[in-house]
C-alpha positions as CSV (number, residue, x, y, z in Angstrom):
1,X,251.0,-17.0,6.7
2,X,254.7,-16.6,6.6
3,X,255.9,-12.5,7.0
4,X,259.1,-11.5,6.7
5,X,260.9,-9.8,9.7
6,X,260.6,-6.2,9.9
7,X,264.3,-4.8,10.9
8,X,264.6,-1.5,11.8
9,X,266.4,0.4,8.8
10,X,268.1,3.6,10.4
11,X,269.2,1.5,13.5
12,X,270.7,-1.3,11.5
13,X,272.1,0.3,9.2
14,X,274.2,2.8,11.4
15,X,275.3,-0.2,13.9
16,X,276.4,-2.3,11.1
17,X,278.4,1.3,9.8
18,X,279.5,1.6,13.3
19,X,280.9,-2.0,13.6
20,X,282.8,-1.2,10.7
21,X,284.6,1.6,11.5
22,X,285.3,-0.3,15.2
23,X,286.8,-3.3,13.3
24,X,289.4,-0.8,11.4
25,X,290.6,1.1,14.3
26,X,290.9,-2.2,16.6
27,X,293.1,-3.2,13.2
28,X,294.8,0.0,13.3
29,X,296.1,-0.3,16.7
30,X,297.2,-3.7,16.4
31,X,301.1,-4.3,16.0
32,X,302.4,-6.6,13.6
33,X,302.9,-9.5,16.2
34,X,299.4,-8.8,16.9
35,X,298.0,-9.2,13.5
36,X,300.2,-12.4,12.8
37,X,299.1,-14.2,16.0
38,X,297.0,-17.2,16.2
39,X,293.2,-16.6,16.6
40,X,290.3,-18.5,19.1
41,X,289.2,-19.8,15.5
42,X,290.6,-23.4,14.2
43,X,293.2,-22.5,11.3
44,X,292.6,-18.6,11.3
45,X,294.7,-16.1,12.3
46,X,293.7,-12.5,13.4
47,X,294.6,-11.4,10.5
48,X,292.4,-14.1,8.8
49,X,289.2,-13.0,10.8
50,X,289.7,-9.0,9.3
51,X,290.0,-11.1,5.6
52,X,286.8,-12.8,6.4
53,X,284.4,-9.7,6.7
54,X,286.6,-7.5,4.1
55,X,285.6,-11.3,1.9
56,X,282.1,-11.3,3.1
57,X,281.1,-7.7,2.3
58,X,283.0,-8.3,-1.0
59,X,280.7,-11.2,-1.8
60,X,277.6,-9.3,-1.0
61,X,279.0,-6.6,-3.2
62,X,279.2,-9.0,-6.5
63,X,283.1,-9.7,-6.7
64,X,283.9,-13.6,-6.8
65,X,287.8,-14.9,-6.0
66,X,288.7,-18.0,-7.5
67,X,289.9,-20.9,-5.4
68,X,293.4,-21.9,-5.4
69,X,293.0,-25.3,-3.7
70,X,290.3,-27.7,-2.1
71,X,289.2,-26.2,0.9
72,X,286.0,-28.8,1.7
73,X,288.2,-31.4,3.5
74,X,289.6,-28.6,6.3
75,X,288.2,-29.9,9.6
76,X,286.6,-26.6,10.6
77,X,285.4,-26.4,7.2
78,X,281.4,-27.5,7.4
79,X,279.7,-26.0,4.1
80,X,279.6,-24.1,1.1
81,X,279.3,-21.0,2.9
82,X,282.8,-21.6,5.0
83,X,284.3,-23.3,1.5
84,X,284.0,-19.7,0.4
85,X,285.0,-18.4,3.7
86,X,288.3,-19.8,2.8
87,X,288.7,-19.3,-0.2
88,X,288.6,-15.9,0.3
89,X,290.8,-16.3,3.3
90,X,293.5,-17.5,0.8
91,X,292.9,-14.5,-1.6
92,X,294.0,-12.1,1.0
93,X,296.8,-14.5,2.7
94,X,299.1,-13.1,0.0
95,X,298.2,-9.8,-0.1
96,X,300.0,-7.5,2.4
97,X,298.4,-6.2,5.5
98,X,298.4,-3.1,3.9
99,X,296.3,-4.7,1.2
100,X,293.9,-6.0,3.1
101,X,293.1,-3.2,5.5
102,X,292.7,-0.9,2.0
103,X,290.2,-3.5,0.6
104,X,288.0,-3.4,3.9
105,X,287.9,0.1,3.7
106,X,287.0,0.5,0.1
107,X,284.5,-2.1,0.3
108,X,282.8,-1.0,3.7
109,X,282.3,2.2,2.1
110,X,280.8,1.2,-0.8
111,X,278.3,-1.0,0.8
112,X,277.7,1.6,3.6
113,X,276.6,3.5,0.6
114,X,274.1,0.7,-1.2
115,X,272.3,1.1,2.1
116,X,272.1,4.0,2.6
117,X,270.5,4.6,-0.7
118,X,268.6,1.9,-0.6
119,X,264.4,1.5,-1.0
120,X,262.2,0.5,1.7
121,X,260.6,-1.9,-0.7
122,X,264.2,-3.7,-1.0
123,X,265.0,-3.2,2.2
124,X,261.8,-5.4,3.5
125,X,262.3,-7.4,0.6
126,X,262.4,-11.8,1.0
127,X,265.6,-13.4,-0.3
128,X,268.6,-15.4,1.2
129,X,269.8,-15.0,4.9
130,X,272.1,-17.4,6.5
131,X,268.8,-18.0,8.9
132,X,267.3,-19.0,5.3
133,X,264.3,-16.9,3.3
134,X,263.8,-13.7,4.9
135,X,264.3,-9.7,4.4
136,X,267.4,-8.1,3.4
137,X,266.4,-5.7,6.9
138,X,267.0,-9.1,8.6
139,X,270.1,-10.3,6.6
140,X,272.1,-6.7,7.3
141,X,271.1,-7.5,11.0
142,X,272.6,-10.5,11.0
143,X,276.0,-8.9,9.3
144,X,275.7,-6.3,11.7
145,X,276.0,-9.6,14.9
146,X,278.6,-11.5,12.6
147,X,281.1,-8.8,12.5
148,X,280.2,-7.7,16.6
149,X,280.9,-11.3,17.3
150,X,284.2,-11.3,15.4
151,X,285.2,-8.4,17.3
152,X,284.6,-10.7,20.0
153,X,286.6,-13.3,18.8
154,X,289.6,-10.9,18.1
155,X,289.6,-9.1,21.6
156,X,289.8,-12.6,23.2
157,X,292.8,-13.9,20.9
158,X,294.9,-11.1,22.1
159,X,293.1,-10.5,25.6
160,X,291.8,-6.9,24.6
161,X,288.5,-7.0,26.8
162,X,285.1,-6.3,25.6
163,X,283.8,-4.2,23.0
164,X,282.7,-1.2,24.1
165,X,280.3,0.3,21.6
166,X,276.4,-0.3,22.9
167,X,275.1,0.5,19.6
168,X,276.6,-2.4,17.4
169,X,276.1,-4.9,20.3
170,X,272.2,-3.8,20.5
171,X,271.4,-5.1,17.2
172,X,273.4,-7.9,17.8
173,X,271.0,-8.3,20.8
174,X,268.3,-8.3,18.8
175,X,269.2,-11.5,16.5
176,X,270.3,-13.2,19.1
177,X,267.0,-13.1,21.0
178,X,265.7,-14.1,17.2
179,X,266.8,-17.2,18.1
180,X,266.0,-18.0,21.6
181,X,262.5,-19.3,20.6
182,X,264.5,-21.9,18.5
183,X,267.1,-22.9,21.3
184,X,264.4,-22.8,23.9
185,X,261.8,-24.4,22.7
186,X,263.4,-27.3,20.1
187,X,266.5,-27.2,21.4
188,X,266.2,-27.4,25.3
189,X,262.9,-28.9,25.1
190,X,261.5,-26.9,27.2
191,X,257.4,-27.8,28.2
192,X,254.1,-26.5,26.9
193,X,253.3,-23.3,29.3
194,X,256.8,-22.8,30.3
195,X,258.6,-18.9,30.5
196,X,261.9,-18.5,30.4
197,X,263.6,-14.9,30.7
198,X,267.3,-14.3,29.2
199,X,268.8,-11.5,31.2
200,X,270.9,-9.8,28.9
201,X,273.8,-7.8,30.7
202,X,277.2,-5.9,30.0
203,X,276.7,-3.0,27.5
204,X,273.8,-3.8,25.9
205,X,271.4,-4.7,28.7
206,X,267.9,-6.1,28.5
207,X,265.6,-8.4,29.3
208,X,264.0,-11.4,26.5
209,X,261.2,-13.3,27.6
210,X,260.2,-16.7,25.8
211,X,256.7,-18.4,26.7
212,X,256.1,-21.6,25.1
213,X,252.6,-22.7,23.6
214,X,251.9,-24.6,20.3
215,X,255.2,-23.1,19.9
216,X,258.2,-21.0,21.6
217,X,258.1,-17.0,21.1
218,X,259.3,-14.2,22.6
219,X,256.7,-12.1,24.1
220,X,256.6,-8.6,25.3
221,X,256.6,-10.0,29.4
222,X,255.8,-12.8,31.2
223,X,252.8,-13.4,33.7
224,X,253.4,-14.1,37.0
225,X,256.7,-15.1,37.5
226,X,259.2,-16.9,34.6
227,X,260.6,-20.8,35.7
228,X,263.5,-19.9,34.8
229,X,265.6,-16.8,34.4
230,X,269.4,-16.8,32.9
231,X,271.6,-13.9,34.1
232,X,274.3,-13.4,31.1
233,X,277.0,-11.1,30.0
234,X,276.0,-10.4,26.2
235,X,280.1,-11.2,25.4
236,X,279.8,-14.2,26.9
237,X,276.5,-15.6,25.6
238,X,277.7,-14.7,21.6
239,X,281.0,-17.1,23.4
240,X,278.1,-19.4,24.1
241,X,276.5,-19.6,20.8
242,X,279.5,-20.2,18.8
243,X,281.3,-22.6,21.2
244,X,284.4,-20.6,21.2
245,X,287.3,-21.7,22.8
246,X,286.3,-19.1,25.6
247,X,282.7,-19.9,26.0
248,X,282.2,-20.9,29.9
249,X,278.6,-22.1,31.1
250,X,279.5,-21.1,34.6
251,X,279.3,-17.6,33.2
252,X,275.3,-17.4,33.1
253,X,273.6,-17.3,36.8
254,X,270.6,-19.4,36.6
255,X,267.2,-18.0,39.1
256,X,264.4,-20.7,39.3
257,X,264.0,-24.1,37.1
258,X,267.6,-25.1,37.5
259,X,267.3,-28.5,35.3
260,X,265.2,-26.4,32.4
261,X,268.2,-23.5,33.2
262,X,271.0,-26.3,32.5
263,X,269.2,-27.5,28.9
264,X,269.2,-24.0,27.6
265,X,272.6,-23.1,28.4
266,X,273.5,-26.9,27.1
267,X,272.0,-25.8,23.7
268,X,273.1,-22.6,23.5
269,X,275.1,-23.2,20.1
270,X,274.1,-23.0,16.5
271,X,276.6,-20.9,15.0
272,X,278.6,-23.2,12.2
């Protein structure tokens, strides 16, 4: 029987808030060379990446942008989802920075304030995620390690370092280990009866163990001793998973199973 993902709601909720607030004051310290300069993302700009979450909460607060050319045939360009990615992209490409950074703020408060008003029934609630059917908890979680990961993105485009806020980069922690069973088990191929242990590091440290039966899941801990362990910066690894520009395998350790090791940090990517 299928059950939605329980999501803690206070946790989320005040990570994804603080990500917010994060993203405007990294935009508020930025000078205008800065802002104008090219990003780690094909076609985007770092200005672009701030237009795509001021887009994306604007979408998930009801307002639509119309398109004002074909967008499908961009090479980066792989669904509907980045179809309106850019769309909205365009929208705000005309606008002023001053514009832009306005709309985030107004929308970021207005959808800080849906959730924090909003039911426990809705909150648990099954409907769309971009990891398909599951509970809004689960989608805000997911917003919450999209924006953390764009911070990521911007910091390396202009060589910033790391973000520095644990709280934010928990939760992020959280859906990524969502989808180690995935990458471990499909993805790497890894054998029936096999443990693998992703060392999290950097500021949101932590250990994720996967044992694989009928199928992969992660599991409290591991008997006995894991086949394979992979030491990893948690900056690095959301590199990994969205095959930036700046990912680097060399930058997970591997203990144990070196072969099995090697598949998982092969696989590592799934972000579109």
């Amino acid at each position: 029987m299928y059950v939605v993902t329980q999501v803690p709601y206070q946790q989320t909720v005040d990570a994804l808030g603080a990500q917010w607030a994060t993203l405007i004051d990294l935009a508020d310290g930025l000078d205008d060379e800065q802002w104008s300069a090219p990003s780690i993302l094909e076609g985007w700009t770092v200005a672009d990446v701030f237009a795509h979450i001021a887009g994306t909460e604007w979408s998930l607060a009801g307002r639509t942008v119309e398109p004002v050319r074909g967008v499908g045939e961009l090479a980066h360009v792989r669904n509907p989802i980045g179809e309106l990615n850019e769309n909205w992209l365009d929208h705000y490409r005309v606008l002023s920075r001053a514009e832009l950074m306005a709309d985030l703020r107004e929308v970021t408060a207005l959808r800080g304030e849906v959730l924090r008003t909003i039911s426990e029934s809705d909150w648990n609630a099954e409907g769309f995620t971009p990891a398909g059917k599951d509970s809004h908890g689960r989608f805000m979680r997911i917003r919450t390690f999209d924006c953390w990961i764009h911070e990521v993105d911007i910091r390396d485009s202009l060589q910033l370092g790391a973000p520095a806020d644990p709280e934010p980069a928990a939760v992020t922690r959280e859906e990524m280990a969502a989808s180690l069973p995935f990458l471990i088990g499909k993805r790497a191929q890894a054998p029936r009866d096999a443990a693998v242990t992703v060392d999290f590091t950097g500021i949101a440290p932590a250990q994720v163990h996967v044992s694989v039966g009928e199928r992969a899941a992660v599991v409290p801990a591991i008997d006995g001793v894991p086949d394979a362990v992979l030491h990893v910066d948690i900056a690095d690894y959301a590199r990994l998973i969205g095959a930036r520009a700046t990912a680097d395998p060399a930058s997970v350790t591997i203990d144990g199973n070196a072969d099995l090791g090697g598949r998982v940090v092969a696989n590592l990517h799934y972000l579109i």
